[in-house]
N, C-alpha and C positions, 0 to 999 in steps of 0.2 A: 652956984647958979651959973658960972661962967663954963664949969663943964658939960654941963647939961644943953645950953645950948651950939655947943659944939658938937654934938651926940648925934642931934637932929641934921645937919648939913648933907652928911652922904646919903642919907633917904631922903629927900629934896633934888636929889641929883637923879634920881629913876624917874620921876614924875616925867619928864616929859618922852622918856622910851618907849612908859606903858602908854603914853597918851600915843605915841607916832605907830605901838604894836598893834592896841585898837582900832586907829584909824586904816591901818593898813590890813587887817581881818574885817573891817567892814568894806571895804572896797572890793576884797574879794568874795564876795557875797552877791556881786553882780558882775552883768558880761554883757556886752555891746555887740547885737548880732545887725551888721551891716543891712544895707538895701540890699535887695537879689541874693541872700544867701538866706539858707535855714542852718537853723542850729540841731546837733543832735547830742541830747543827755545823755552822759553816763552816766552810771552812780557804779562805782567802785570796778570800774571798764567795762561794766552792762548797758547796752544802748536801750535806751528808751524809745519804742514805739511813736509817741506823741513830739513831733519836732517840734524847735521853738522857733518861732515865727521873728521879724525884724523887729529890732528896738532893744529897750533894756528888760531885763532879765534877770532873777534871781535865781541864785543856787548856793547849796551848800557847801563852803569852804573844804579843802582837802576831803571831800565824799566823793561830790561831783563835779563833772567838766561838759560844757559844752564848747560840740566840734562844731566847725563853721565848714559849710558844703553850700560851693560858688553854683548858684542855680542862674546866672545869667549867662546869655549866649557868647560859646568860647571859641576858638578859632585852633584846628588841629594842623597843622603842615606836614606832610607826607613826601620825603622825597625815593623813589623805587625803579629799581633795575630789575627788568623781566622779559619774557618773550612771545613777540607775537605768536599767530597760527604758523604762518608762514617760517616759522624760524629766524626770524628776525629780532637784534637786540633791541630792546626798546626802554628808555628812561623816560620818568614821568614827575610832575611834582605835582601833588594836588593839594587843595584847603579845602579842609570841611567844618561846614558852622555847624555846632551842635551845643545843645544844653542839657542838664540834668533835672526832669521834670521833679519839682515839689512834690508831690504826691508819690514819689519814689523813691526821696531821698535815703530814707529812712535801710532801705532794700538793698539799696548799691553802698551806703557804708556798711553795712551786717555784711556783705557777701563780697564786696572787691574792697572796700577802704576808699581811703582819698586821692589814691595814685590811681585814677580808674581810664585816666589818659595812656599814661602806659601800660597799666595793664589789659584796658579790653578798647579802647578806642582804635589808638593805633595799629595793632595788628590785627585789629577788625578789617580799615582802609585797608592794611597790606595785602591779608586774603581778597578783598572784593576786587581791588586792581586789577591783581595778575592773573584771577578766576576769569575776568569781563574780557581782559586784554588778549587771552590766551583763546577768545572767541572770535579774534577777527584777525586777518591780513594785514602788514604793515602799513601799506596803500588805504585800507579801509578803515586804520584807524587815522588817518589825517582827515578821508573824505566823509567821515560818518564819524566829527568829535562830537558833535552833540549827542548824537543816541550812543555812545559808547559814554559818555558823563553819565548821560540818566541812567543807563542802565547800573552803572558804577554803583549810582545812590540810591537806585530800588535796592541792589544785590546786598549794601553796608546797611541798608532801613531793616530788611531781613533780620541779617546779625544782631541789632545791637539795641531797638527800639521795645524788643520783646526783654531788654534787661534796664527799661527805666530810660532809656535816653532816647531824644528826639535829634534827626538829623532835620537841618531846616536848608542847607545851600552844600552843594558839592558843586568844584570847579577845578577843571585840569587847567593846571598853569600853565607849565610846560610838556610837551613833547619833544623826544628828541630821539634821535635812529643812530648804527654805530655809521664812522667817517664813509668807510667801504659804501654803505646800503645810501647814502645821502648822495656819492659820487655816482652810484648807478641811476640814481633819482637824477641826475643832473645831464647825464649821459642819454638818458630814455628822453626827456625833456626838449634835449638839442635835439635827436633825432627827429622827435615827431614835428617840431617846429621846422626840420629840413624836409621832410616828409610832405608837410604843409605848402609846403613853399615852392616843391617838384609840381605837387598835384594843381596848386596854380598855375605856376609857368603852364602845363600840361593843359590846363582847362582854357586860358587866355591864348595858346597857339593854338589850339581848335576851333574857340569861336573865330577868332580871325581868320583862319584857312574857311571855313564856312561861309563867313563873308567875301571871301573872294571867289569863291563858287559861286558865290549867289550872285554876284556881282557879272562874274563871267559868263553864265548864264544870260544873264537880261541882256550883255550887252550881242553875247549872238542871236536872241532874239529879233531883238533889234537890227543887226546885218541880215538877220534871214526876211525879215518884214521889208527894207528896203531891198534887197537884189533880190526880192517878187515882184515890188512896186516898180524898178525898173526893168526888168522881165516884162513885164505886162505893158509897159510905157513904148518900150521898145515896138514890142508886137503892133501894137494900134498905131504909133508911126510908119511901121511898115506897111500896114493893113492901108491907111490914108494913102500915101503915097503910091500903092497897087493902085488905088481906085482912081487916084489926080493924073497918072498915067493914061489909064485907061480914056478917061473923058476926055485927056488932051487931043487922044486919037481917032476917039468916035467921030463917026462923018456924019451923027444925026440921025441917021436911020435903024428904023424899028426891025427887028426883026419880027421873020413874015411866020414862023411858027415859035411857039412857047410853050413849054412844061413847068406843071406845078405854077408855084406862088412867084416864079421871078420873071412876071412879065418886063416890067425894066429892069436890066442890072444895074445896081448901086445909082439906084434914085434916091435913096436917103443920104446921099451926101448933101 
């Protein structure tokens, strides 16, 4: 009796292996597919058509796997050196929001995988950049950033929406020109601001020279109005004084003949 139940001890020692082996092949039997993601079956590295939607999920142990494909909106950062029309260097950083629509997931892992950022994202943005960038002036892209973004993010909707992804937000962060092309920026700048500043001085001495034409003006007017009024003032004191002469002298008497309208002279005094 006493060896027998010695016998029994190391088979009591597995129980609780196969219990920890079972419990650990039932747990893989499921898989926790996040919010915002789809999962995609394989069964023996064949993708399945029919995604698995969010929550728990079962599948079969060492047969099949599912992938987890992040369908919420992700954020790309792009940093690019290129050149304008102009010939000019230009760096740029941009972010673009984009996601992997559900109804496509399926498509972009069979044909890119899960690396689908680097591989068709971003060198989507890089060609749309320096394609959009390579359309305008250095000049015109500081003074036209807006319609050189949007066009940026029709040019990338093109590319990449016809492969399953939605661009929803492009934005150039940065802009930036080489030292040489920002020094001439700086250089053109002071001039026209000195330029400005000529063509004042220039427009403020002419009105004021104009003002004092105008001014000079009135004021000979004015001399030429007075040395009339004393022209004239002068004459009529002469004129009286001919005539207070005259009266002082007269002795009274009419003349015995007269022409015309001056029977008396200078009765209207």
């Amino acid at each position: 009796m006493k060896n027998t139940s010695i016998s029994f001890k190391p088979a009591l020692l597995f129980v609780p292996i196969i219990l920890l082996a079972i419990i650990l092949f039932f747990l893989t039997c499921f898989c926790s597919v996040p919010t915002g993601y789809v999962g995609i079956r394989t069964k023996f590295g064949k993708a399945d058509q029919n995604v698995v939607q969010e929550g728990l999920n079962m599948k079969l142990p060492m047969i099949e796997r599912i992938v987890l494909m992040d369908c919420r909106t992700q954020k790309a950062e792009i940093d690019c050196s290129t050149a304008s029309r102009d010939l000019q260097e230009v760096t740029l950083k941009v972010a673009v929001n984009y996601n992997v629509s559900i109804e496509n997931a399926y498509s972009i892992y069979k044909t890119i995988g899960v690396n689908y950022e680097s591989i068709m994202i971003s060198p989507s943005i890089l060609e749309s950049v320096k394609a959009v960038t390579a359309q305008y002036t250095a000049e015109e892209l500081i003074t036209k950033r807006s319609e050189v973004s949007d066009k940026m993010q029709d040019t990338l909707k093109e590319k990449i929406e016809s492969r399953g992804f939605t661009v929803i937000d492009f934005n150039v962060t940065d802009l930036d020109f080489s030292l040489a092309y920002n020094q001439a920026i700086e250089k053109k700048q002071v001039a026209e601001q000195e330029a400005k500043q000529a063509q004042y001085e220039l427009e403020k001495a002419k009105i004021e020279n104009e003002k004092k034409i105008a001014e000079a003006e009135a004021n000979a007017k004015v001399m030429q109005v007075q040395d009339s009024s004393t022209t004239e003032n002068a004459l009529k004191l002469k004129e009286l004084e001919i005539k207070k002469n005259f009266i002082e002298k007269w002795n009274g008497v009419l003349p015995s003949t007269v022409t015309g309208d001056s029977v008396i002279p200078f009765l209207d005094i």
